[in-house]
C-alpha positions in Angstrom: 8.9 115.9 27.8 4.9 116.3 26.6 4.4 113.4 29.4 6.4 115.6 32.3 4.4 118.7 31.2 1.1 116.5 31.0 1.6 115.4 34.1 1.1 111.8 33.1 2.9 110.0 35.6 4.7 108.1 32.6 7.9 110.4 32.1 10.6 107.9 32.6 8.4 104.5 31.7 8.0 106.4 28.0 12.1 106.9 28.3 13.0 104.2 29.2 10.5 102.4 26.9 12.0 104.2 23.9 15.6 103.1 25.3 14.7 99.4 25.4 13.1 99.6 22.0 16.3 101.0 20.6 18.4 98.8 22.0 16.3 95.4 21.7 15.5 96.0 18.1 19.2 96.5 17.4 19.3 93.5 19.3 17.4 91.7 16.7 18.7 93.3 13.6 22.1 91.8 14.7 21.1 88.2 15.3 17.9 88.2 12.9 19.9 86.4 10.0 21.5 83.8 12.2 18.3 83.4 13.9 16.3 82.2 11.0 19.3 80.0 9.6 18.8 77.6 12.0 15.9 75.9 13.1 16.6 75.4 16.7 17.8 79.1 17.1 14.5 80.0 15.4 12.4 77.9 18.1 14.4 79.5 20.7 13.5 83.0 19.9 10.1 82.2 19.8 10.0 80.8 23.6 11.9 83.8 24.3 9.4 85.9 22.7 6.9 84.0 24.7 8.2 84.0 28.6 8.6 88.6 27.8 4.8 88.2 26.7 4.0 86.0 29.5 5.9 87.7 32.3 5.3 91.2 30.6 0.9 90.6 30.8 1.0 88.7 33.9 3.0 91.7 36.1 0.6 94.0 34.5 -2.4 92.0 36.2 -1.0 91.5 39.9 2.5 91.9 41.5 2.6 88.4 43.2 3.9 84.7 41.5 0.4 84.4 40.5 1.9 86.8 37.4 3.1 83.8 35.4 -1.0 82.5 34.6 -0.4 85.2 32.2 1.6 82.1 29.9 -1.7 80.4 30.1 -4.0 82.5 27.7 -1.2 83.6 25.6 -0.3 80.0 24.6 -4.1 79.0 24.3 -4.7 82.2 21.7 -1.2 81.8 19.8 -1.0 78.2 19.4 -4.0 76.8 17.9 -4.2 79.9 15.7 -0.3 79.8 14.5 -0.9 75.6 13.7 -3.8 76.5 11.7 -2.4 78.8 9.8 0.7 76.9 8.9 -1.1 73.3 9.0 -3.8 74.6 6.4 -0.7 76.2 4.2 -1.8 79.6 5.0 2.0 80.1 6.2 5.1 78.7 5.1 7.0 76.8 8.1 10.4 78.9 6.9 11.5 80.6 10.3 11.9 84.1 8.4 8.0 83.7 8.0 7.0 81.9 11.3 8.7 84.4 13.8 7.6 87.6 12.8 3.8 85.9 12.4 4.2 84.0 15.7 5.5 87.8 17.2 2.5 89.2 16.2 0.3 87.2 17.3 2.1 87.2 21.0 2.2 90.6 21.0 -1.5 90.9 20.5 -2.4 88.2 23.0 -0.3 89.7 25.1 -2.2 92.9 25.1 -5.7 91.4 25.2 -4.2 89.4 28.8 -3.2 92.2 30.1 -6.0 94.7 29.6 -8.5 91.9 30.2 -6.9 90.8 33.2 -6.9 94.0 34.9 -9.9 95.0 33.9 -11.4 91.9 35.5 -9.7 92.0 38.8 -10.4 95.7 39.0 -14.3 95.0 38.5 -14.2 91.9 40.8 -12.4 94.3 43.3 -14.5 97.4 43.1 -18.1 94.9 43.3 -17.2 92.7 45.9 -20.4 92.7 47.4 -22.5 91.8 44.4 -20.5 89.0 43.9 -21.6 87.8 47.2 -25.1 88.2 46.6 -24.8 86.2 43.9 -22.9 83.6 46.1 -25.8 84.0 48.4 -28.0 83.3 45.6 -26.5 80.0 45.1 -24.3 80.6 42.6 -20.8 79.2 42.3 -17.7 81.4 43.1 -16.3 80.5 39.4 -19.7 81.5 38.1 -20.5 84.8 40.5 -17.2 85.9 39.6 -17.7 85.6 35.8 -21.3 87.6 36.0 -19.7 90.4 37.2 -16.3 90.7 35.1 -16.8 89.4 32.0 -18.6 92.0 30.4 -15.6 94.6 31.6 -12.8 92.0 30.5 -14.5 91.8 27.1 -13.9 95.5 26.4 -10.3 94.4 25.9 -11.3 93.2 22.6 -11.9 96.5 21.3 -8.7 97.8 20.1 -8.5 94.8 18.2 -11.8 95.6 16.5 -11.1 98.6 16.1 -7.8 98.3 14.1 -9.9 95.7 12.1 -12.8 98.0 11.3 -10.4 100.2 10.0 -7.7 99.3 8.4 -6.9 100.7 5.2 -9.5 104.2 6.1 -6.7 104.7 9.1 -3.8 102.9 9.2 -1.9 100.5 6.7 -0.7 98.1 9.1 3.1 96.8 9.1 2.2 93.8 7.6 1.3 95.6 4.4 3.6 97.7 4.0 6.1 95.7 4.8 5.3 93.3 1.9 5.1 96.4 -0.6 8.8 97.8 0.4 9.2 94.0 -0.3 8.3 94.0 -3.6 5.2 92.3 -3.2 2.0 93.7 -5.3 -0.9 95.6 -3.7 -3.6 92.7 -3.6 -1.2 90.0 -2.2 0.2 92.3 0.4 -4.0 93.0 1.3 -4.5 89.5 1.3 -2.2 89.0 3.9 -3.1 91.3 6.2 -6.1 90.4 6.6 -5.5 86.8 7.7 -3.0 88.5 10.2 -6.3 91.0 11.2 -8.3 87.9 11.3 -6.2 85.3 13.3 -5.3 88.2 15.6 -8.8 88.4 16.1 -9.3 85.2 17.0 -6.2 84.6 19.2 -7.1 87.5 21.3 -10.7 86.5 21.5 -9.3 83.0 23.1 -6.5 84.9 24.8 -9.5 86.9 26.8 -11.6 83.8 27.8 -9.2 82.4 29.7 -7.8 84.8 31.1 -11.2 85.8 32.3 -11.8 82.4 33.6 -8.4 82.3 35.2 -9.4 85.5 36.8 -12.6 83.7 38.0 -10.9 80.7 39.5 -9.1 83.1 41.7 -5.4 82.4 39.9 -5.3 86.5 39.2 -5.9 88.5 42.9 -5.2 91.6 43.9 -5.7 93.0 47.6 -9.4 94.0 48.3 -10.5 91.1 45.4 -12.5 88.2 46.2 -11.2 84.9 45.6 
């Protein structure tokens, strides 16, 4: 209703948003405990989990098959950081611990894709003609492209930073208050959310570079953007 009377232009996308919440978490809350009981069910969630991400950012960025690049910088930011964390014992391999780690982690990365992706086919779009100049400079397409939309792609970093900068003054992420409906005390539920704050950091920071340079190899287009 406030985005009718706003005029938003987002009426039915926040409906039907709210409707596919509802019925996708009951979803979960139904299978959740089978899920985790079995390993292969577990790693199947995850993909699943991955392809929405991937298909989700990529359609966000451009319309065309190019959309499904979007799996590219999503796996590069989630799996280095999720082996890490589990390989240094940061995380326990137990499914009920991997997947809603793993979900955060696409979640975030799939955010940072899609907002850097835009962004940088937007910028590319809108300054065709300095990227020409540059070509006419001598520079290379890949490295004309990235002068010009890196520095707006890189803004997609901010909400991350921002949550960082102020957790516990703004919001107590779920993360941490999950673990203290858990039972868990105050220091070891803090402790934990900041390595989530930190390798969501770093998986979106990775998630953004490539999908910046995929944007500058010409893999991400939209009409009027150079390629």
């Amino acid at each position: 209703m406030v985005a009718w009377l706003g005029r938003l232009g987002h009426g039915r996308a926040v409906l039907t948003a709210c409707l596919r919440a509802a019925v996708q978490l009951g979803a979960v809350s139904a299978l959740i405990t089978w899920v985790v009981a079995y390993f292969a069910a577990a790693a199947g969630f995850i993909l699943l989990m991955y392809g929405v991400a991937a298909f989700t950012a990529g359609r966000r960025i451009t319309r065309d098959r190019a959309a499904w690049w979007a799996a590219v910088p999503i796996a590069a930011g989630v799996v280095p950081v999720l082996a890490l964390l589990a390989g240094t014992g940061v995380i326990s391999m137990d499914a009920i611990v991997v997947i809603p780690i793993a979900g955060i982690l696409l979640g975030g990365c799939m955010t940072a894709t899609s907002l850097a992706g835009r962004r940088a086919v937007d910028e590319l779009a809108q300054r065709r003609g300095e990227v020409e100049a540059a070509l006419a400079l001598g520079f290379l397409p890949r490295d004309a492209a990235l002068e010009i939309c890196r520095p707006a792609a890189n803004q997609a970093l901010v909400p991350a930073l921002d949550q960082t900068r102020t957790v516990g003054l703004v919001t107590l992420p779920g993360a941490f208050v999950g673990m203290l409906l858990g039972g868990a005390g105050p220091i070891e539920a803090g402790v934990v959310q900041l390595v989530v704050l930190v390798a969501l950091l770093a998986a979106e920071a990775v998630a953004i570079v490539v999908t910046t340079d995929l944007v500058a190899r010409g893999h991400f287009t939209r009409a009027g953007s150079p390629r």
